[in-house]
N, C-alpha and C positions, 0 to 999 in steps of 0.2 A: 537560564539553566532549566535543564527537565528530569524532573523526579517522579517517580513510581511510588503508587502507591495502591493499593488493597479498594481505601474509601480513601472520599474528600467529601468534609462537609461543608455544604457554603453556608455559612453564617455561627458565628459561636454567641447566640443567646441560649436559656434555658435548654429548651429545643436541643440545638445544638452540641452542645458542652454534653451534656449527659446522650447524646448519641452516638459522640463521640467516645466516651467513655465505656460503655458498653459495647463498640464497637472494639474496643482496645482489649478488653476482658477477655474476648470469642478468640484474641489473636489475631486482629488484622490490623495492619498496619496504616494508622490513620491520620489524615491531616485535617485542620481546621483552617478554612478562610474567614479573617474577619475583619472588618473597614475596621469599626469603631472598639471598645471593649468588650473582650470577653462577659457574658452575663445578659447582652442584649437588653433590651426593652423591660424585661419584667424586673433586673435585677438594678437598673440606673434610671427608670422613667415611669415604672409600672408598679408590678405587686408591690414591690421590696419599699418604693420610697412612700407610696401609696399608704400602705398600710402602718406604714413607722407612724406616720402625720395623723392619720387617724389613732392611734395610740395616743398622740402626746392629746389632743383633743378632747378623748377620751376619760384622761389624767385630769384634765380640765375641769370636766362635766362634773367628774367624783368630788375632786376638790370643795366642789363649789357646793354639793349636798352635801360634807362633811361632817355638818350639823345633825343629820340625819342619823350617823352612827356615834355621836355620841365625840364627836371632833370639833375642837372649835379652832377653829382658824382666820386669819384677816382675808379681805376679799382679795381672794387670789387674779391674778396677772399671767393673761397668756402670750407670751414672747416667739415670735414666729421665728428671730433668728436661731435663736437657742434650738428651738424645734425643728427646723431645718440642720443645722449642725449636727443633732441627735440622726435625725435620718442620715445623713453623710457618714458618719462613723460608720453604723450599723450597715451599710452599702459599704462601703469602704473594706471594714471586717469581711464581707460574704464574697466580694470580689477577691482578698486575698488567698482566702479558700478555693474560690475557683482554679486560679491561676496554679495555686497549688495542686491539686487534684488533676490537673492537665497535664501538667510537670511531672506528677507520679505516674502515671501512667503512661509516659511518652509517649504524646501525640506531639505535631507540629503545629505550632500556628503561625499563620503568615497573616504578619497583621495590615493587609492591604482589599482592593476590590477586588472582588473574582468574577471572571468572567466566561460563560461557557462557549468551548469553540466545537467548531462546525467538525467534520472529517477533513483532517490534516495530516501534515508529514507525521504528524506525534502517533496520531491514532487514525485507522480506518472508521470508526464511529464517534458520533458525538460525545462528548463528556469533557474532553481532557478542560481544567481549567487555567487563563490566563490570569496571573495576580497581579495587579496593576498596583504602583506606590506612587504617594503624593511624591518625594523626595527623585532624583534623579537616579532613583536604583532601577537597574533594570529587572525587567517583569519576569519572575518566575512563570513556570509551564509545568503544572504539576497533571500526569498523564494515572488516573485511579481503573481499577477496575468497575468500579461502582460510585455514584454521585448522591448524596444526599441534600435536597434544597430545604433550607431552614432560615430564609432571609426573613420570615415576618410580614409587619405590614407596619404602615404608620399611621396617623389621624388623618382622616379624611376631610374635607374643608369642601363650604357649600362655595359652587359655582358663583363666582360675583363679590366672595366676601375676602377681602385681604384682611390677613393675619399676620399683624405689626407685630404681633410677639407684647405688645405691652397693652394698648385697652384691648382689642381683639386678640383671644391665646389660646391653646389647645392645651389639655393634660400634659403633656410634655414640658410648657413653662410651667407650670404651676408648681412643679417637684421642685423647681427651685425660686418660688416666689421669698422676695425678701422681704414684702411690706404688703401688710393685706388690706384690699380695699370695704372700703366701705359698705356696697352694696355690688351684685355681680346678678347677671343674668345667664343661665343656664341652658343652652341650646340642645337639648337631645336628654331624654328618663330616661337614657338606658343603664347598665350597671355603672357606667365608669361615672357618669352624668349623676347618678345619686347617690354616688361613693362621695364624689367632690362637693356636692351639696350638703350633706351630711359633715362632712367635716368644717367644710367653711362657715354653716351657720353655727356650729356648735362652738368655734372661737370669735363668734361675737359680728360674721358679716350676713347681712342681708341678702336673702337669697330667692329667688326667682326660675322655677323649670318652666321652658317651653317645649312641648313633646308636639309633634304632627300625628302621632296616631292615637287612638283612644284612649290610653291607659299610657301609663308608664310603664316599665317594666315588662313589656309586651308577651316574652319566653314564659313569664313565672305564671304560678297557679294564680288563678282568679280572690280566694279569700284572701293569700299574701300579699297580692298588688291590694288588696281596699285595705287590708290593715295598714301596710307600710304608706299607703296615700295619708292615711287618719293621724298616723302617727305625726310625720312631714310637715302633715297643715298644723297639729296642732303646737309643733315646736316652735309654729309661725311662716315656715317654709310656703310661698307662694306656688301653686303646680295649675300651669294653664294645658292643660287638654285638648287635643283637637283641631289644635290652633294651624293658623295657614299664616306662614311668617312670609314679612314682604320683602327680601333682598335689600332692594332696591333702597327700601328705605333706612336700612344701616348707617347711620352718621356718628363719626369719632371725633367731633368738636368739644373737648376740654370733658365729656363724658360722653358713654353709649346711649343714642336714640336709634326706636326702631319701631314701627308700627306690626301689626297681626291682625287676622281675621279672627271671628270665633263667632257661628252660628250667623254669619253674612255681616255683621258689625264691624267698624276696625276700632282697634284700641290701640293707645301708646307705650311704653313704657321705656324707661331709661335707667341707668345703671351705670356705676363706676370702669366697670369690667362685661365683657361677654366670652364667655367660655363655650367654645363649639365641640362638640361632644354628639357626634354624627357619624357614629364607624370607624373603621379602620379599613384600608386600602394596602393589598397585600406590596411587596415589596420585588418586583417582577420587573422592574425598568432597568432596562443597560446589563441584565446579566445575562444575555443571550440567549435568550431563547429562541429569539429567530432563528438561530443555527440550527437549532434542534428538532423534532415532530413535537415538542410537549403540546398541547391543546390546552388554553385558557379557556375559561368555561364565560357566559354572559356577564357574569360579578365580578371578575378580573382576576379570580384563582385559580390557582392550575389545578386541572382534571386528574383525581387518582383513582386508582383500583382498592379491594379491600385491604391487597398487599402497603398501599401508600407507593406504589409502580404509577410513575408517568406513562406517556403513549413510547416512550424511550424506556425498554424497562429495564436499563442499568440504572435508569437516574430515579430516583426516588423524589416526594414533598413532604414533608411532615408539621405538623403545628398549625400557626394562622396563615399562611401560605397560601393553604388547599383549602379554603373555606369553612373548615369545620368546626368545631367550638373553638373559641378563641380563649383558651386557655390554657397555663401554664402547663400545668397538670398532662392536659391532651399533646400538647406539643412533647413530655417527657413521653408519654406512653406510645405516640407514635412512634418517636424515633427509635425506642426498644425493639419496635415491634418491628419496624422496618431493616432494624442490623441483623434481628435473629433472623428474619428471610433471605439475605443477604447469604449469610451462614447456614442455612438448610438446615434450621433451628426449629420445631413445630412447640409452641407455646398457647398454653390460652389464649383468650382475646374476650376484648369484654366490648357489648354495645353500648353505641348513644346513649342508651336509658340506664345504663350501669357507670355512667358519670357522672360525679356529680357538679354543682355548681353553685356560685355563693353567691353573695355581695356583702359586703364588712363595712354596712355605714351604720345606724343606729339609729333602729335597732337591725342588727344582722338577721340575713338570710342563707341559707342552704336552701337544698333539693337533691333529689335523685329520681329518675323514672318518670313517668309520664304525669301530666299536670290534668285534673280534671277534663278540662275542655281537650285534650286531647284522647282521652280514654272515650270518653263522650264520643267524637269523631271515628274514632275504630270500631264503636260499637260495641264496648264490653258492656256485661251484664257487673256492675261494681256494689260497693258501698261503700263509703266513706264516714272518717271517727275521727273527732276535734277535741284533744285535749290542755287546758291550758297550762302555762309555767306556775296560776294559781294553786295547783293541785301538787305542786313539791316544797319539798321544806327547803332544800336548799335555794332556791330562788328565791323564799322569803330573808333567807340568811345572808345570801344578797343584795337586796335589796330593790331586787329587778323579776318581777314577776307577769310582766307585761310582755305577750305573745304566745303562742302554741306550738303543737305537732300538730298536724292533719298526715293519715296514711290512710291509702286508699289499695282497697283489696278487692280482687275479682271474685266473684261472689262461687263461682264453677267450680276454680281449681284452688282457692284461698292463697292463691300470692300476690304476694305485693307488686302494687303496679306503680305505688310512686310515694316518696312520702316527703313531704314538706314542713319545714321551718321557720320560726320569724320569731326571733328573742336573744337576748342575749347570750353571748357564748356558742350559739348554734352552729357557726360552721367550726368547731369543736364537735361538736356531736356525729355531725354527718359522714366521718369516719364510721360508728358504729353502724349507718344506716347504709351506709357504701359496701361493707362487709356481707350485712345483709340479703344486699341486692345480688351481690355476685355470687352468693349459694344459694340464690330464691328461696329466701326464709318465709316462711308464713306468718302472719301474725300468729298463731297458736306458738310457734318455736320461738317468735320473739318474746314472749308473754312468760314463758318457762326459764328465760334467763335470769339469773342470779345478778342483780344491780347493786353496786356502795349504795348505802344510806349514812348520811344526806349524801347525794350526790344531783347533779343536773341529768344524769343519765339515763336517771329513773323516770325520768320523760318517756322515754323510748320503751318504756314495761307499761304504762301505766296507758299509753294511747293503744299497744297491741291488746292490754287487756279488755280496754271499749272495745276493740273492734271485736272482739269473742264474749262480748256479754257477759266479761266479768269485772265491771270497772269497779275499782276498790275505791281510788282518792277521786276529787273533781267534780 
């Protein structure tokens, strides 16, 4: 059967769904293609279950200082299934709401593969898409005016290493591990890589990062990576640096062995578990593109304009698709931005440097804006002001005083050029620093805002007022 439509979006994750929805707002009449559940990756594999487990962990840590405030309690017991079940409801709940929200605004979703066809009897241009179904239904031919790709990407896995899904695993098992190992080793410091690490050691497994490039963390500011390293090691967290891991030598006999270099030496180590945690690889196989002009760029993403226009510029890419942050947040914003074009809609638009980004292990991180070494590299004339979570009362009323603000300001024109976080509660904060960025506040204008006392917020008064040489607390 062949249906008309306005837009078709290929993929209903985050991305997706909400581009779809905003597409439906403007009045266009929209459909959604989706293999697997509405919500994608972030909502059944990623942020959503991610961050539940890091919660119940969390609950964990508090528990167990209890004493601390003045609670006394027997040595508490942390239960992965129960914790797991927690995450499922709460996924569970958010999926319902999606479903719903789709439903309100009458889009269609065809819950099959889509696949983009060539110039056919349907259409003289590329787009129209073919829905393919497991089941012996035959294949819809939904014929859009405009194409929206929002397929994603999945875990990327090193050349050589099979991934049983049980000693060898990617974040994707892990959301639903039912029984936690013992000791794991950690392939890749990047966010997701010390998200996992963070939580696994903090209910009780041993934990081991191996990173190839110098630093963990690589993206973030230089003082955030040596704190969050300090922190890491002294929870006990093992983090090898530098390291030249040997393939070859992976063995999965009754546990993980695997050798590494490190300053021309090799060393061993072994582990219950190994967690590869090496990228993510966009989601670009089988859905046509050959049919199409899109152009894949050298990293396997597809090539956009500022519009989010492929080299076909009905069809559009939005999210981790097109290589750009790979994040929840950037995938909602593109797809907005790409419907209101679509609709000859002129809207703001915000840069790279005006999003922000987190990681939620413990202790958490935010940012927004340029990281020291990159301000350094463009050549700004700067300064930069470090104020700690020591210098607030509500952090001592928490009990968690450990971390800062660093914001760095161009010394010329006095705006903010980036400002960074690492403590608790911070990507809470970075709301008010995101707000910030997108009116080019100065430190002088951040400094003049009215903050709750106690609050944690007061962080963000208290590091503008170092930077203006009028620091009160710290």
């Amino acid at each position: 059967m062949a249906l008309n439509y306005d837009l078709v979006v290929l993929g209903g994750g985050t991305g997706g769904y909400v581009t779809a929805i905003r597409a439906a707002q403007l009045g266009l009449k929209t459909a959604v293609v989706e293999k697997e559940k509405l919500g994608g990756t972030c909502l059944h594999k990623g942020c959503i279950p991610t961050k539940a487990l890091l919660k119940s962990a969390s609950v964990f840590q508090l528990v167990k200082e209890a004493d601390r405030y003045g609670v006394e309690v027997e040595k508490p017991l942390f239960q992965i299934t129960k914790a797991i079940e927690r995450k499922n409801k709460i996924v569970d709940s958010l999926y319902e709401g999606v479903n719903h929200l789709i439903k309100s605004h009458n889009i269609d979703v065809y819950h099959g593969f889509g696949r983009i066809l060539g110039p056919s009897i349907f259409s003289p241009m590329a787009g129209s898409i073919s829905v393919e179904y497991d089941s012996e239904k035959e294949n819809d031919i939904l014929i859009p005016k405009n194409v929206i790709i929002a397929t994603g990407t999945f875990p990327s896995i090193l050349p050589g290493v099979n991934v049983d899904h049980q000693h060898i695993v990617t974040s994707d098992d892990l959301v639903e591990i039912s029984e936690l190992p013992q000791s794991i080793i950690i392939v890749g410091g990047g966010v997701i890589g010390i998200e996992w690490a963070s939580f696994l050691h903090d209910v009780g497994v041993k934990v081991t990062i191996i990173e190839a490039q110098e630093s963990i963390l690589p993206s973030f500011d230089k003082d955030i990576i040596n704190t969050m390293r300090k922190n890491l090691v002294k929870k006990g967290i093992t983090i090898i640096e530098n390291a030249n891991l040997d393939i070859d030598s992976i063995t999965t006999d009754n546990k993980i062995q695997l050798t590494y270099k490190l300053n021309n030496q090799t060393h061993s180590l072994s582990a219950e578990k190994l967690l590869l945690s090496v990228g993510r690889k966009a989601n670009t196989r089988n859905i046509g593109l050959e049919n199409t002009e899109i152009v894949i760029n050298d990293k396997g993403f597809i090539s956009v304009n500022e519009h989010f226009q492929t080299k076909e510029s009905h069809i559009y890419a939005i999210g981790d698709v097109n290589g750009g942050k790979q994040l929840a947040h950037v995938a909602t914003y593109e797809g907005k931005k790409a419907v209101e074009h679509i609709a000859d809609i002129t809207m703001s638009s915000l840069s790279e440097n005006e999003i922000p980004s987190c990681v939620y292990g413990n202790p958490e991180i935010a940012m927004i804006g340029l990281t020291e070494t990159e301000v350094q590299h463009h050549g700004f004339d700067y300064q930069t002001t470090i104020t700690s979570f020591k210098a607030i009362g509500k952090a001592h009323v928490n009990g968690q005083t450990d971390g800062f603000i660093k914001i760095i300001i161009d010394k010329n024109t006095e705006d903010i050029l980036g400002i960074h976080m690492i403590g608790s509660q911070v990507t809470e904060l970075i709301g008010q620093a995101s707000t910030a960025k997108y009116f080019d506040s100065s430190a002088l204008e951040l400094s003049e805002v009215s903050y709750p006392h106690p609050s944690l917020s007061e962080i963000i008064g208290e590091a503008a007022l170092a930077a203006e040489g009028r620091k009160i607390h710290g």
